[in-house]
C-alpha positions as CSV (number, residue, x, y, z in Angstrom):
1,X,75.1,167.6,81.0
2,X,73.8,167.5,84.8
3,X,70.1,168.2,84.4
4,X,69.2,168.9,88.0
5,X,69.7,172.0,90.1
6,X,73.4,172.3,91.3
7,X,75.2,175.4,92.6
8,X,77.6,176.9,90.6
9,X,80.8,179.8,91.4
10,X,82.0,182.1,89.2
11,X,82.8,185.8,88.7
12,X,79.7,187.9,87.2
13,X,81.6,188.2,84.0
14,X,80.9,184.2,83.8
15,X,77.5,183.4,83.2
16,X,76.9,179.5,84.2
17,X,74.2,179.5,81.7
18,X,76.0,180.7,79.2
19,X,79.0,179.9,76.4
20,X,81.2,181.4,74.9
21,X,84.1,181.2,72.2
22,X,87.6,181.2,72.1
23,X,90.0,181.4,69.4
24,X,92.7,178.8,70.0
25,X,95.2,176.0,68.6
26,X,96.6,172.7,69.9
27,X,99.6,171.5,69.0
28,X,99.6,168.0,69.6
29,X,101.9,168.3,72.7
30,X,100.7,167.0,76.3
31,X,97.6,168.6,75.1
32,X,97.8,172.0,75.6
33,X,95.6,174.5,74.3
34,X,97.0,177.8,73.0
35,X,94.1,180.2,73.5
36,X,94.5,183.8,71.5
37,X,91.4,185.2,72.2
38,X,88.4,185.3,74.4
39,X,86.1,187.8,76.2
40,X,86.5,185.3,79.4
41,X,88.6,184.0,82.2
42,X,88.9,180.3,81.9
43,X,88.5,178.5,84.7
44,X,89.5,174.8,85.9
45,X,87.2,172.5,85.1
46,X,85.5,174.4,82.3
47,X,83.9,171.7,79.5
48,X,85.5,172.4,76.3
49,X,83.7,171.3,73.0
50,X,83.9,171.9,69.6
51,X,84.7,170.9,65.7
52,X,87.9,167.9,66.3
53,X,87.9,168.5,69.8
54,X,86.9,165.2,72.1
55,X,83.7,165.4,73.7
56,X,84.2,165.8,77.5
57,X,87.8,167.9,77.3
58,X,88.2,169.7,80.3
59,X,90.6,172.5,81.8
60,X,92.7,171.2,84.4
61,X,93.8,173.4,87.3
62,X,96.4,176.2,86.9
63,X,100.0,176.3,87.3
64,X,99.8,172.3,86.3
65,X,101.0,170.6,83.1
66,X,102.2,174.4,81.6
67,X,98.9,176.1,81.9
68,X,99.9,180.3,82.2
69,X,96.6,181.7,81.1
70,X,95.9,184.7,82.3
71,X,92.8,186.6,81.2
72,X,91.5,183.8,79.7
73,X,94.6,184.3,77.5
74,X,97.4,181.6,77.4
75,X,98.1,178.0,77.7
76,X,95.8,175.6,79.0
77,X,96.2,171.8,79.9
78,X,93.3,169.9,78.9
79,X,92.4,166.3,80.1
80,X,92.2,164.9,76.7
81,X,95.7,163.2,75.7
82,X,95.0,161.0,73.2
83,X,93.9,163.2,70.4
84,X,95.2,166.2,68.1
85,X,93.3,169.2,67.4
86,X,93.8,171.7,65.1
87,X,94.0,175.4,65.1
88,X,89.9,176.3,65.4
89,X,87.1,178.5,67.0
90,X,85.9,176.3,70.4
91,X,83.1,177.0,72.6
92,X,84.4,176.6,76.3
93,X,81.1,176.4,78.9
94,X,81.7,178.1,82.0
95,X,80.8,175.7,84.4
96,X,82.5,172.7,86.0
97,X,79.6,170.3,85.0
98,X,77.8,171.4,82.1
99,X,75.7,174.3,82.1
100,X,73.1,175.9,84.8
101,X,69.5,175.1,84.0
102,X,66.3,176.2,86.0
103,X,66.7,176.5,89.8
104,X,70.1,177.0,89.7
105,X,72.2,178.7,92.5
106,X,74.4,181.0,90.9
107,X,77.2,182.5,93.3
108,X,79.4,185.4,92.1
109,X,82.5,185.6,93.7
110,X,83.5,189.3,93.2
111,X,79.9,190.7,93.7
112,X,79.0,188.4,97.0
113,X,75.5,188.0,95.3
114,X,73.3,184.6,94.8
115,X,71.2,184.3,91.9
116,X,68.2,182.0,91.0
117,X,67.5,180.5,87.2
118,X,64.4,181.3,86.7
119,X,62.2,178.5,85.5
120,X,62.1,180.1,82.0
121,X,65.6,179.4,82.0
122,X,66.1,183.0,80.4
123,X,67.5,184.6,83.3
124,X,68.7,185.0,86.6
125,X,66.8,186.4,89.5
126,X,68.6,188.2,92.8
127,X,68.4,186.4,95.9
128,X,70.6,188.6,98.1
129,X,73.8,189.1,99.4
130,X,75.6,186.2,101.2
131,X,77.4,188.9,103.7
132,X,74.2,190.2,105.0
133,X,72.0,188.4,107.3
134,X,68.7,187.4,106.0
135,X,70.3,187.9,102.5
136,X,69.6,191.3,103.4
137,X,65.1,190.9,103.4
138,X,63.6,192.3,106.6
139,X,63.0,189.2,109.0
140,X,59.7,188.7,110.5
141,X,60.9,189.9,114.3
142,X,61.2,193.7,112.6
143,X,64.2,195.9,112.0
144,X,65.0,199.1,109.9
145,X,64.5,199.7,106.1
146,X,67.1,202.0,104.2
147,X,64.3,202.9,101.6
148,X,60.5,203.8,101.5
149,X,58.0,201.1,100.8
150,X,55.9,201.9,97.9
151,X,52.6,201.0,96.4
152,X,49.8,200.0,98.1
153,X,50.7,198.5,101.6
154,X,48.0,198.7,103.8
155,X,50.1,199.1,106.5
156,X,49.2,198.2,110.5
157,X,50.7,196.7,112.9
158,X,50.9,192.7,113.2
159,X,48.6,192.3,116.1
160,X,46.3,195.4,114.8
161,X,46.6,196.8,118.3
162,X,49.5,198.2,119.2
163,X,50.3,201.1,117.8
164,X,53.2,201.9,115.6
165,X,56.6,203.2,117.6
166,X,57.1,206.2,115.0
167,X,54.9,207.7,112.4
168,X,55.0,205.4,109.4
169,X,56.4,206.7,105.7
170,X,55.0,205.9,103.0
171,X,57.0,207.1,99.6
172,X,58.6,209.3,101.7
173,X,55.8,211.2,102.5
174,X,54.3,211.6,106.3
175,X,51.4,209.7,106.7
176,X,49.3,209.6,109.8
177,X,48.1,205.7,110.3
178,X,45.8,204.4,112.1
179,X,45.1,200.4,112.6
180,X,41.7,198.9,113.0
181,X,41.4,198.9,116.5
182,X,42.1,202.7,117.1
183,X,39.7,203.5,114.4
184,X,37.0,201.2,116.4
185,X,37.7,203.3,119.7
186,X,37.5,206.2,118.1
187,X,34.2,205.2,116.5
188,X,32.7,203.9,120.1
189,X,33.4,206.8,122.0
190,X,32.4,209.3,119.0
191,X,29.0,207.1,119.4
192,X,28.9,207.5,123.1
193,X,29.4,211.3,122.7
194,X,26.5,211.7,120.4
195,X,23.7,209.3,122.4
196,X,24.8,211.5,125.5
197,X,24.4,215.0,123.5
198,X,21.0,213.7,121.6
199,X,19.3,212.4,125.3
200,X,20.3,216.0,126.7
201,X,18.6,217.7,123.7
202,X,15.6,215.1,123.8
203,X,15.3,216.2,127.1
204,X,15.1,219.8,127.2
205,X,12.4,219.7,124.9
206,X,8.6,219.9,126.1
207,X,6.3,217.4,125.4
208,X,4.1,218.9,122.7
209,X,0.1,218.7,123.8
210,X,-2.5,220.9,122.3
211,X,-3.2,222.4,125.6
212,X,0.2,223.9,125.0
213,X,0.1,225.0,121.7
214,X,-3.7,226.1,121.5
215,X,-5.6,229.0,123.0
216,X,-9.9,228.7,122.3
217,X,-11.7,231.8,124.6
218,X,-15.4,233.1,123.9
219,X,-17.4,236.2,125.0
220,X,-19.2,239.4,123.9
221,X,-18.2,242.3,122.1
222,X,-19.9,245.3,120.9
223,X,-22.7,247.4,122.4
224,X,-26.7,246.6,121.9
225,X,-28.7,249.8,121.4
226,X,-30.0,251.9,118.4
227,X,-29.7,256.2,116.9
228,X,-26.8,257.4,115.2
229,X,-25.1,256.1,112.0
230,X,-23.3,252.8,111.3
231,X,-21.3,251.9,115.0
232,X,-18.1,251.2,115.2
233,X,-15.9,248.1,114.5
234,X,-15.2,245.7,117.1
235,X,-12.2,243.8,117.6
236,X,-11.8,240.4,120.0
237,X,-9.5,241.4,122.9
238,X,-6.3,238.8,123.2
239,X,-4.1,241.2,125.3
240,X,-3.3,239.2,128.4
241,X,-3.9,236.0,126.3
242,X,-0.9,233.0,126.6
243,X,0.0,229.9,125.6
244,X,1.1,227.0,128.3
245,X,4.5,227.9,128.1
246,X,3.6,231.8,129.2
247,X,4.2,232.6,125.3
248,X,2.2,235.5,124.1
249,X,-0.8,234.5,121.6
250,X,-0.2,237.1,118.6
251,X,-3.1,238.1,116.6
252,X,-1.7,236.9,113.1
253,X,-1.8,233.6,114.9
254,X,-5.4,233.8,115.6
255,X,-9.4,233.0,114.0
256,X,-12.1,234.4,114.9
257,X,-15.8,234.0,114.7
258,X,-18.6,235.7,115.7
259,X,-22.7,235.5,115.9
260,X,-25.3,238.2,116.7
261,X,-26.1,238.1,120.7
262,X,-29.0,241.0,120.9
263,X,-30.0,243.4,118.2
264,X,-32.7,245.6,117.8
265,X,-33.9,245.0,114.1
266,X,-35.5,247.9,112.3
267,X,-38.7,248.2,110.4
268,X,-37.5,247.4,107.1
269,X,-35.5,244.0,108.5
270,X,-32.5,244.5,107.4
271,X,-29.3,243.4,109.3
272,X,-26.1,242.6,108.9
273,X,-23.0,241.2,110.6
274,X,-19.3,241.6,108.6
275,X,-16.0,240.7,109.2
276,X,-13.5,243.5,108.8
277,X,-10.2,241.5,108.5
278,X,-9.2,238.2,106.8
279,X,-9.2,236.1,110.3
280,X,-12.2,237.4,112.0
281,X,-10.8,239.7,115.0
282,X,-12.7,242.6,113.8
283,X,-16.8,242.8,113.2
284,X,-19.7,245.2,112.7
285,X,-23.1,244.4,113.6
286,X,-26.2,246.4,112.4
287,X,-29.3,246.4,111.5
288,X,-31.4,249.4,109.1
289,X,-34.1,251.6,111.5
290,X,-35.3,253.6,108.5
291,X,-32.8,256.7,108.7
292,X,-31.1,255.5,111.6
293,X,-29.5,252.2,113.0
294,X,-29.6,249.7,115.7
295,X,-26.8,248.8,117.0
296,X,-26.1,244.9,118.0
297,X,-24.0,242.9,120.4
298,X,-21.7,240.0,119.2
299,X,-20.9,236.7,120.8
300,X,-17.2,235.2,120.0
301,X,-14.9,232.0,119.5
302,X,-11.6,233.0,119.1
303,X,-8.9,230.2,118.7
304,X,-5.4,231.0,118.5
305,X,-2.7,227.9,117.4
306,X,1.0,228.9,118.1
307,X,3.5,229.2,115.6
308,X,5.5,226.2,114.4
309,X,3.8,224.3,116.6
């Protein structure tokens, strides 16, 4: 047997790896094999071995020295002349110099296809088809594919720039790709877009100062005198009173404090000066005159602080 990689032809119903038998008989005369059975056509040039039979018989070519088989069924001339062999089961190989090993090029004549032996030497694997160009694999200048591509393909053009002719499909389902460089574009100007929108907004905003956001006024409330009963509450004007942006100060936004200016303090020396709300807008000052009251004026330090500011 021929050990290295050779190229062998034969229909796809004869396996150049393979053997098979044959049930046939020879009868001693210009060596001719009477084959009555086999699943095969026999080919010239076949090896035939077996039990009695000389090692090295071959087939010689039809239509010479009486061969008729058809179907693998028939007469056969052999190349063996010298010895008899009786009626026995033979295995006939089914290629012209022994049979196909790993590497092998396997070409089937009715199918058009070329085979590789694998290096397990357990089977054959597809190259293609000898009538298409490229054996019918997509060359690397392009072209069209007759079926999806599937799995994971990470698809994009070769350069990554230019962009695909046609919407790419990937197992048969629409799929909107994009390579690396639009993605980059996209990300630049998206970039650009939001520096130029975040400098406008930084922009239109005032520079915070506490001149802006802070309102301190002082003065005199309430009315210095004496008679009467317990005088009135007074509350710290703010009407008119705005921030540096013309905002409005509000009076929950405001504190207030306040200190006796001028009273007239009664014989039994009491006075008093009270708050009448929780931030200090609103006071009373007094003082006890026996069964009547003086009445007392009130200095002020309101400070006002805007809201979220």
């Amino acid at each position: 047997m021929i050990s290295n990689a050779q190229i062998f032809q034969s229909p796809s119903t004869q396996d150049p790896a393979s053997t098979f038998q044959i049930t046939a008989s020879f009868p001693g005369v210009n060596n001719i094999l009477n084959v009555a059975l086999t699943a095969q056509t026999i080919v010239p040039g076949q090896v035939v071995t077996g039990v009695q039979m000389p090692y090295g018989a071959t087939v010689l070519a039809y239509g010479t020295q009486g061969t008729t088989g058809v179907g693998g069924i028939g007469t056969y001339a052999l190349s063996v002349f010298s010895e008899n062999v009786n009626s026995e089961n033979m295995t006939v190989t089914l290629s012209p110099l022994g049979q196909a090993g790993q590497g092998s090029l396997w070409y089937q004549t009715d199918t058009t296809l070329l085979f590789n032996r694998n290096t397990a030497n357990t089977g054959w694997t597809l190259v293609g088809p000898v009538n298409v160009n490229y054996l019918g694999l997509l060359p690397r200048a392009g072209g069209i594919l007759t079926a999806p591509i599937t799995g994971s393909t990470g698809l994009m053009t070769k350069d990554g720039i230019t962009p695909f002719g046609g919407v790419p499909y990937v197992n048969s389902k629409n799929s909107l790709a994009a390579t690396l460089a639009d993605l980059a574009e996209a990300q630049t100007n998206l970039e650009e877009q939001i520096a130029a929108g975040v400098s406008t907004s930084i922009s239109a905003i005032a520079i915070p100062s506490l001149n802006a956001n802070i309102v301190i006024v002082f003065g005199t409330i309430g009315v210095y005198g004496g008679g009467g009963s317990i005088p009135a509450a007074y509350t710290i004007p703010i009407t008119g009173l705005t921030y540096g942006d013309g905002t409005l100060v509000k009076s929950s936004e405001c504190q207030g404090f306040a200190s006796i200016q001028k009273i007239d303090e009664g014989t039994s020396g009491q006075t008093y000066l009270l708050p009448q709300n929780s931030n200090g807008t609103t006071w009373i000052c007094y003082s006890v005159e026996g069964p009547t009251f003086g009445y007392g004026a009130m200095n002020y330090l309101l400070i006002a602080i805007k809201s979220g500011a």
